[in-house]
C-alpha positions in Angstrom: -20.5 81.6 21.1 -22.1 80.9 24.6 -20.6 78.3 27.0 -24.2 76.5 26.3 -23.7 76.9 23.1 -20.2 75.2 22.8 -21.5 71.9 25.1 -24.9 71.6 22.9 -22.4 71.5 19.6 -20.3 68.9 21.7 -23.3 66.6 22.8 -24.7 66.6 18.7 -21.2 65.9 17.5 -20.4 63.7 20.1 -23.8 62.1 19.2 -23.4 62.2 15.6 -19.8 60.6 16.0 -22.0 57.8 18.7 -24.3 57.4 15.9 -22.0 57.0 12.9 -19.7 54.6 15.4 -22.5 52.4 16.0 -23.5 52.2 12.1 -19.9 51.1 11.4 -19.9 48.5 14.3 -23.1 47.1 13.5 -22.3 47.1 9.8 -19.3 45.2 11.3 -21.3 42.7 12.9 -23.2 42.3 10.5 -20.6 41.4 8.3 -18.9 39.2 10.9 -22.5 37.1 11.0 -22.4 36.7 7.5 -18.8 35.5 7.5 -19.3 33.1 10.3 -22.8 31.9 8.2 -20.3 31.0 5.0 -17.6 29.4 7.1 -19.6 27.5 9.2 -21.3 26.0 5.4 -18.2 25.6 4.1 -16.9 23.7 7.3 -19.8 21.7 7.1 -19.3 21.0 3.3 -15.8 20.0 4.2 -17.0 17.9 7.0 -19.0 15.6 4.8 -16.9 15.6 1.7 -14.1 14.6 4.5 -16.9 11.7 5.9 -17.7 10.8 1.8 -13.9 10.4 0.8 -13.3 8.2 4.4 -16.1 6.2 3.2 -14.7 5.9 -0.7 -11.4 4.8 0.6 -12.9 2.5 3.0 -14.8 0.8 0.4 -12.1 0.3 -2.0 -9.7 -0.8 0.8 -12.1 -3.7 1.1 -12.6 -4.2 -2.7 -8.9 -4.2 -2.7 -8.3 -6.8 0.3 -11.3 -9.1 -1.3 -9.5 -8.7 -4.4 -6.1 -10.1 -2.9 -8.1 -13.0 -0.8 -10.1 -14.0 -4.1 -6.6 -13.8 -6.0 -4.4 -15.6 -3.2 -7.1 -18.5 -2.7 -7.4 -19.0 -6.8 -3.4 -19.6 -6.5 -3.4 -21.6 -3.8 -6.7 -23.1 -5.5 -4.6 -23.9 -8.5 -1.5 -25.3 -6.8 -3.6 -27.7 -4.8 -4.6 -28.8 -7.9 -1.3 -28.9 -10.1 0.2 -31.1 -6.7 -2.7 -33.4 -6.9 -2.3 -33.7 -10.8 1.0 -34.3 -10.6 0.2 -37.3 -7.6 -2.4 -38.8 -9.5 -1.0 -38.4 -12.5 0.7 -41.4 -14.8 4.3 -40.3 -15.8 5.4 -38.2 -19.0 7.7 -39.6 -21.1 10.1 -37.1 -19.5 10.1 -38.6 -16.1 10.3 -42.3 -16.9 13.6 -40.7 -19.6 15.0 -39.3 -15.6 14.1 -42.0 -14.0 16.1 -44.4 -16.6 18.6 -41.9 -16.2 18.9 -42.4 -12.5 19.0 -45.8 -12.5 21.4 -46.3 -15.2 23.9 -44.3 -13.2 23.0 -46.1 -9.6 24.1 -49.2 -12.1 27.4 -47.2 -13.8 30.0 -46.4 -11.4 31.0 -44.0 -13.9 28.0 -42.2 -14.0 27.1 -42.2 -10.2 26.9 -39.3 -8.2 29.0 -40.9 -5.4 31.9 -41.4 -8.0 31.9 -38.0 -9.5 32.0 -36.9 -5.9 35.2 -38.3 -4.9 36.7 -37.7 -8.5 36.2 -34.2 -7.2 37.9 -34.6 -3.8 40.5 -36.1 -5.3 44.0 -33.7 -5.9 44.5 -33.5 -9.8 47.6 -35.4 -9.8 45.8 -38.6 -8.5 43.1 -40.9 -10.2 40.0 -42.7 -8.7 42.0 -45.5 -7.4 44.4 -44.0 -6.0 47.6 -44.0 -8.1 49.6 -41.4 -8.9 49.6 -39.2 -12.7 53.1 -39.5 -14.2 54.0 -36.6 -16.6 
């Protein structure tokens, strides 16, 4: 084999090897492109599912808070009322029973709150008045 012959078989397998290499990068491009085509769907998919879900939780946040402002005012709505019941209402037989009650023991000394106070206060060897308890 000739010196020509040795650098033509170079250039054609050089070539061939230029060739193949640029098959396998293009093929790699090519791949690369088709890859970047999916993400960038699949990022964009995300994207609005991302956008969609926001938007869901948004909405019920506000159901929820109109929910809890309905709820609060019919409570408030239904204490305003029971208060202005109770104002405008005649007494029970239960409150005129208390209110005998309390009267009868503003009468009683016995019975009156002042009384069982200072029976409290008092050291148990003493009485109301004062004298002392002989054993």
């Amino acid at each position: 084999m000739s010196i020509n012959e040795i650098a033509q078989f170079a250039r054609n397998s050089a070539a061939l090897h230029n060739s193949s290499a640029d098959y396998i990068l293009s093929s790699i491009r090519q791949d690369a492109i088709v890859e970047n085509a999916k993400f960038e769907r699949k990022t964009t998919e995300l994207k609005n599912l991302i956008l969609q879900k926001s938007s869901d939780t948004d909405t019920k946040i506000d159901l929820l808070n109109k929910a809890i402002q309905d709820n609060f005012c019919a409570i408030k709505n239904e204490l305003l009322a029971v208060r202005n019941h109770k104002l405008d209402a005649p007494l029970s037989p239960n409150d005129i029973v208390d209110d005998d009650l309390s009267k009868k023991e503003e009468r009683d000394p016995i019975l009156s709150s002042s009384n069982r106070q200072r029976s409290r206060d008092v050291p148990p060897h003493q009485t109301n008045n004062g004298n002392q308890i002989r054993n």
